[in-house]
N, C-alpha and C positions, 0 to 999 in steps of 0.2 A: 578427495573432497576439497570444494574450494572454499580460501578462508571466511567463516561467516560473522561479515557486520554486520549480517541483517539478522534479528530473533523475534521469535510470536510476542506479537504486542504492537509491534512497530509501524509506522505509518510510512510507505512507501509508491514509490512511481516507477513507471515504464522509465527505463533511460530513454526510450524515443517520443516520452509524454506521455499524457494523460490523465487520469482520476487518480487522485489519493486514494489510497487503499490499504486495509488494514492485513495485516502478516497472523495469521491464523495455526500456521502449521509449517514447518519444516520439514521433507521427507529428508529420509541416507542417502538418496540420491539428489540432491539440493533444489528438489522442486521446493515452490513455494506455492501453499496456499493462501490467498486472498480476496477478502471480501470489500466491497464497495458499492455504494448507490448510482446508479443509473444516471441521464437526464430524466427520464420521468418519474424516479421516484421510487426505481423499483430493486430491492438487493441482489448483487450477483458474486458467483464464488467460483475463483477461476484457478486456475494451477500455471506458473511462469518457473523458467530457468533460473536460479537465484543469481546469475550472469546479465542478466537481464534487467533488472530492480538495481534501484537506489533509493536511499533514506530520502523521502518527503525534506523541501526547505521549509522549516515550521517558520523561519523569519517573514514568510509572505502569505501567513495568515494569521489573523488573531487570536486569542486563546475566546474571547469572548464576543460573539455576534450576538448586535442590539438589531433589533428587525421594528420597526415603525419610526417616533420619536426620539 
């Protein structure tokens, strides 16, 4: 089993890009599951090789989005 930085909770991305996506579940076999919003808007939950994933750069979003004013 490969070493894991990644644990449920965790906000992650494809290393080839992508959506931010939240880490749901861990299988013994190092899949991961994760969910994340569409462009339209709509939720999906997908299963990825935990080889595959790397931790979100949170420095390149803010913790708080003001939407209008």
């Amino acid at each position: 089993m490969a070493e894991q930085k990644i644990k449920k909770g965790d906000i992650v991305t494809l290393k080839s890009g992508g959506p931010r996506m939240t880490v749901q579940a861990i299988d013994s076999n190092d899949l991961v599951e994760v969910s994340y919003y569409t462009t339209k808007g709509g939720l999906e939950t997908k299963s990825f090789p935990i080889d595959a994933l790397k931790n979100a750069d949170d420095t390149a979003y803010p913790n708080t989005i003001r939407l209008g004013r």
